[in-house]
BAVO-526645 format. One record per residue: x, y, z of N, C-alpha, C in turn. Coordinates in steps of 0.05 Angstrom, whole numbers, plus 5000, padded with zeros to 4 digits. Each point is the difference from the previous one (the first is absolute). Example, Ala and Ser with C-alpha at 12.3 -4.5 7.8 and 13.67 -1.06 7.14 Angstrom:
% residues 2
526448865156498250245000501850245000;499350214986501650245001498550225014;
This chain:
% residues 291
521246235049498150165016497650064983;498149925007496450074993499950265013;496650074988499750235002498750075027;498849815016499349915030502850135023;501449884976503149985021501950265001;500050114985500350284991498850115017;496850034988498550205022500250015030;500749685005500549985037502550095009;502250004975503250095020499650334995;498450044986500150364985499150095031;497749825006498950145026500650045024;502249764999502049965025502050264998;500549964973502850154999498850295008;498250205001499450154996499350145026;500049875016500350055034501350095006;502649974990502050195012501150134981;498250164982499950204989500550325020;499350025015500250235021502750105008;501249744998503350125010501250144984;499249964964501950074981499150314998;496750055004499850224984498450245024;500549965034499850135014501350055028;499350165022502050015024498349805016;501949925021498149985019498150055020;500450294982497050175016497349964973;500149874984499049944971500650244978;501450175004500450284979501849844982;499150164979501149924966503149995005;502649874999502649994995500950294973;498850044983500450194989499750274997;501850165010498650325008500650134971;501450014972500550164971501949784993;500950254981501249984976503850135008;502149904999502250105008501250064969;502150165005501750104976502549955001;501750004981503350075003501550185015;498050185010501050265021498849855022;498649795008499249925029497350115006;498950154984498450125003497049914992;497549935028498449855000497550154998;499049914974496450144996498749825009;497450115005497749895019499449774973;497749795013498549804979498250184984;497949974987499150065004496449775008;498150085010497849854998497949924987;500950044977499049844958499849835013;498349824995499449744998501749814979;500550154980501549804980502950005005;500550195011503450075010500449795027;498549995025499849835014500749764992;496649914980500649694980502649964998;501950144983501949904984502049935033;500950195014502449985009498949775022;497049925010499749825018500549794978;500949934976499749804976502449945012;501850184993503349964998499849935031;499650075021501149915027499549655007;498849944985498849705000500349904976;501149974980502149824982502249905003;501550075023502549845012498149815018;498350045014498949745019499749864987;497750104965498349714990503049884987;500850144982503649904999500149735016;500450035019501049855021497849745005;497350164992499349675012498949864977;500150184977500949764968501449805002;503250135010502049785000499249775024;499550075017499849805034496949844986;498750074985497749864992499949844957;502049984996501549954972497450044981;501150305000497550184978502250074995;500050204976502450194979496950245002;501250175001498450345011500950134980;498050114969499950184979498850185004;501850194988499150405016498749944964;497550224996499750064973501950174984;500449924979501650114986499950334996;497050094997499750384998497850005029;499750295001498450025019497450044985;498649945029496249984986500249744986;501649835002499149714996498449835016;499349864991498949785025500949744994;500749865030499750075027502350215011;500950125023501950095011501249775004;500149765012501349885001499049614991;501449894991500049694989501349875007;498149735021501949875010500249714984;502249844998499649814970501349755027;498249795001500949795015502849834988;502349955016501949884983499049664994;498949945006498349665009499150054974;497450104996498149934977499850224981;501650225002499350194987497450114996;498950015027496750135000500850355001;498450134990501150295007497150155016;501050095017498850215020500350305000;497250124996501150345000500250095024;500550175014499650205021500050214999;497850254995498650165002501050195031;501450185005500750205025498350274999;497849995015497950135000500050155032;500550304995500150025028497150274992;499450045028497650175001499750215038;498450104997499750225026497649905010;500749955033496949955007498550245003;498350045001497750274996498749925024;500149805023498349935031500949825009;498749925018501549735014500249814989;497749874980500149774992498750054963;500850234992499850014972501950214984;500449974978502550054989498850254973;500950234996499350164979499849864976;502049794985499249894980502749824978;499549824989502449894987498949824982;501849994981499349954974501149744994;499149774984501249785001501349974969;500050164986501749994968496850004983;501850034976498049984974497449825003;497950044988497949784986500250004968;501850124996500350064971502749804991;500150144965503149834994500949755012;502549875010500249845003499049795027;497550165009498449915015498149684982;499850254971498649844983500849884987;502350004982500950014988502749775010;499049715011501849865025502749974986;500149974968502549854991502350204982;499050355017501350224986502749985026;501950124985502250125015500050325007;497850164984499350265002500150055027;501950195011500250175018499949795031;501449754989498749775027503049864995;501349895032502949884995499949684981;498649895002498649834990497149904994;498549934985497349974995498449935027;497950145001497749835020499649755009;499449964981498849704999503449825005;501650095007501949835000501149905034;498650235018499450005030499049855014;500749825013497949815017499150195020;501150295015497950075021500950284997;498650164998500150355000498850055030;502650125018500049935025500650435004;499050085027500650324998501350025028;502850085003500350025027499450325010;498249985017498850375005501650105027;500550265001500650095018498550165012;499450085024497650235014501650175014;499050244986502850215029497350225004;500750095025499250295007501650224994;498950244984501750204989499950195041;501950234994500350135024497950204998;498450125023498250284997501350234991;501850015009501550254984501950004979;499050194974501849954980503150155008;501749794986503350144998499650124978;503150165023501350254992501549894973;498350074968501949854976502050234987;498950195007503350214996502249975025;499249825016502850045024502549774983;501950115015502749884991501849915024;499949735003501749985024503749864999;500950035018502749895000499849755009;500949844995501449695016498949985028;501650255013500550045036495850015006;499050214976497749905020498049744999;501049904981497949744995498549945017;500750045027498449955018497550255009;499850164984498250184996498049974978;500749814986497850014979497449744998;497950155008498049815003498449824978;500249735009499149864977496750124989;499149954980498550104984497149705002;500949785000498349835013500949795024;498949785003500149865031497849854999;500749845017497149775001500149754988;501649814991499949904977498549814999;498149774978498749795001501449814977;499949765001501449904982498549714990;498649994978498649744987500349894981;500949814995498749834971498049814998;498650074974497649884987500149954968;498749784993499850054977497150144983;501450144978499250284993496649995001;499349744987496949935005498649965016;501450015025498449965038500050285004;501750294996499350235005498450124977;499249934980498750184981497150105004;500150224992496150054999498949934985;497450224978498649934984500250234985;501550265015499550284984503949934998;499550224978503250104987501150185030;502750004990501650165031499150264997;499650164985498750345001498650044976;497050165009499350184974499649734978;501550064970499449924977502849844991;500949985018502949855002499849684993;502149914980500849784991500549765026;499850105019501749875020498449765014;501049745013497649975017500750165030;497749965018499550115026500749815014;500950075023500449815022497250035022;499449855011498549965033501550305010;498950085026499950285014500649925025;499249775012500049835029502949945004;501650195017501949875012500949645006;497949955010500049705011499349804980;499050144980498749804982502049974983;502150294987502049954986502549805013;500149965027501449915008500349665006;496749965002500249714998498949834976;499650274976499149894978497249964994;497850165020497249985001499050174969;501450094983497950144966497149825000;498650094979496949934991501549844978;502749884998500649804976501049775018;500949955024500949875022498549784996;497750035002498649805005497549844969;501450254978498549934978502149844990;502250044997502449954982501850124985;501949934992502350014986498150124967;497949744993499249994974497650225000;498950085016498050134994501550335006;501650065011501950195005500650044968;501949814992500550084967497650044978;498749885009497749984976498850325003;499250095025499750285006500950174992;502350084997501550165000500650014969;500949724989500250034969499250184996;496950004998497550054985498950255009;501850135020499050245008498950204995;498850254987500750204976499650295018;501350194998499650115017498250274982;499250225013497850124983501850164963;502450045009500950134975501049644988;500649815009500549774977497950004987;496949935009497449934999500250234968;500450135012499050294977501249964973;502950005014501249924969500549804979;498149855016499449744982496249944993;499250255009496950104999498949765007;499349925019499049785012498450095032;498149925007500050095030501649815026;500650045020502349835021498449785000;500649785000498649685011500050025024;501650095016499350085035501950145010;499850095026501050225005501749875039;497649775001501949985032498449724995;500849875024499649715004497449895001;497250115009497650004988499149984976;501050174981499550094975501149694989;502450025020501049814969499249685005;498749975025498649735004497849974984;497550274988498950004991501049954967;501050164993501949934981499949754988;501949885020501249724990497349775005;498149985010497649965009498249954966;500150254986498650064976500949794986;502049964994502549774990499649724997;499150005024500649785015495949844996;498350284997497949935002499449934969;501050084984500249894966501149824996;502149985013501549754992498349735005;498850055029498049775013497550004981;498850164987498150034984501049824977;501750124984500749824979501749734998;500149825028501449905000500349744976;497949975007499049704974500050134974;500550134994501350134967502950064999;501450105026502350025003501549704988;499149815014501049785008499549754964;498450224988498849884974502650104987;500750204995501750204980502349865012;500149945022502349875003501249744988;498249804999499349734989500050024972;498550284991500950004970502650114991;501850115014502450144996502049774999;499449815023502349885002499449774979;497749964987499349744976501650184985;499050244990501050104979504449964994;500250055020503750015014500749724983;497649825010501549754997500149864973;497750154985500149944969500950064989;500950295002502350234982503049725003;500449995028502449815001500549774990;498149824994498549844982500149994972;499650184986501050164975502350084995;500850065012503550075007501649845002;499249805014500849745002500049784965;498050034984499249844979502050114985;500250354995502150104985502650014994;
């Protein structure tokens, strides 16, 4: 399985995502937390508490369609690794991450906000094992399966305590669900996910995250990395006393432009130093050779 082929069953499979993790009125399947006394606390509506337990309710599916699709499915070893999940083809041993990114829509067709992982560390860093289940660069496709829920207007009752008998009293906390995969460079932006944050940003467009429309969609895979490497954000900039090379996708066309306009300037000297580098290569070897 290629990374084409992946992305197309991820998308199939992902359709009937709705059954696992809502009613068929669309409300969340999960109303708390139960105890050894039977005794059921509300969720609560953290965003990161959501994340995790919508994680766990969909690891027995992907489970399942690892094996029906002959991938082997690696959980990271600690948490705060990356990816959440690694799918390793049994055929060629290509490995695939998947990224479980869920978020709140904030309107009809745009979403408060979600983060697509680091630009830092082993973003950069492709052939580290640092805080990553395996190296970067060892991925044929960094793929994000997103979820979209609507939270409820009214917050729950998080000091209530319920029994078993009323489960049917306790109202889900979100509803709505949306369910996509893309890979991570068709949803990206140009700004970090918040503020002064390490993170990248995702697109804001409902529809665009969904069919993979980002401002990298249509640039690429390569200009996506090259971006982002090289990012600096105002406190990196600082602490390496330098001013930012750019700040959003303008900037850095100009940028890379400057580069690009010296390089073309000096080309016929470039291309000299070159001709003398490689004479030089070949005489040292030459010498080396007599000795």
């Amino acid at each position: 399985m290629n990374k084409d082929e992946i992305l197309a069953a991820l998308q199939k499979e992902v359709e009937g995502y709705n059954k696992i993790v809502a009613t068929k009125e669309g409300d969340w399947i999960v109303k708390g937390f139960i105890d050894i006394y039977k005794q059921i606390y509300t969720i609560s509506v953290d965003t990161k508490v959501v994340s995790k337990v919508i994680e766990l309710l969909l690891i027995p599916a992907l489970e399942k369609f690892a094996y029906e699709n002959d991938l082997d499915l690696v959980l990271p070893p600690q948490q705060n690794f990356y990816p959440d999940l690694t799918f390793i083809s049994r055929d060629t041993g290509e490995k695939f991450t998947v990224d479980i990114k869920s978020t709140v829509k904030d309107n009809k067709n745009r979403i408060k906000s979600m983060t697509l992982g680091a630009f830092t560390g082993y973003f950069r860093t492709r052939d580290s094992t640092k805080n990553a289940t395996y190296p970067y660069g060892e991925y044929s496709a960094h793929l994000v399966l997103g979820v979209i829920y609507s939270q409820i207007d009214k917050k729950p009752d998080e000091k209530a305590i319920y029994s078993v008998d009323e489960l049917e009293q306790i109202e889900s906390v979100i509803k709505d669900f949306q369910f996509f995969v893309q890979p991570k460079y068709k949803i990206a932006s140009a700004t970090p996910g918040s503020g002064n944050t390490k993170n990248i940003g995702s697109v804001k467009s409902i529809t665009k995250l969904i069919n993979g429309q980002g401002i990298f969609a249509s640039l690429g895979e390569e200009v996506y990395d090259n971006y982002w490497m090289f990012y600096l954000t105002k406190d990196m900039a600082k602490e390496i006393g330098i001013e930012r090379p750019y700040t959003d996708l303008k900037s850095y066309l100009e940028y890379k432009q400057v580069g690009i306009d010296v390089l073309e300037k000096n080309k016929q000297q470039i291309l000299k130093f070159q001709e003398e580098e490689l004479k030089e290569e070949i005489e040292t070897e030459e010498i080396g050779n007599e000795e």
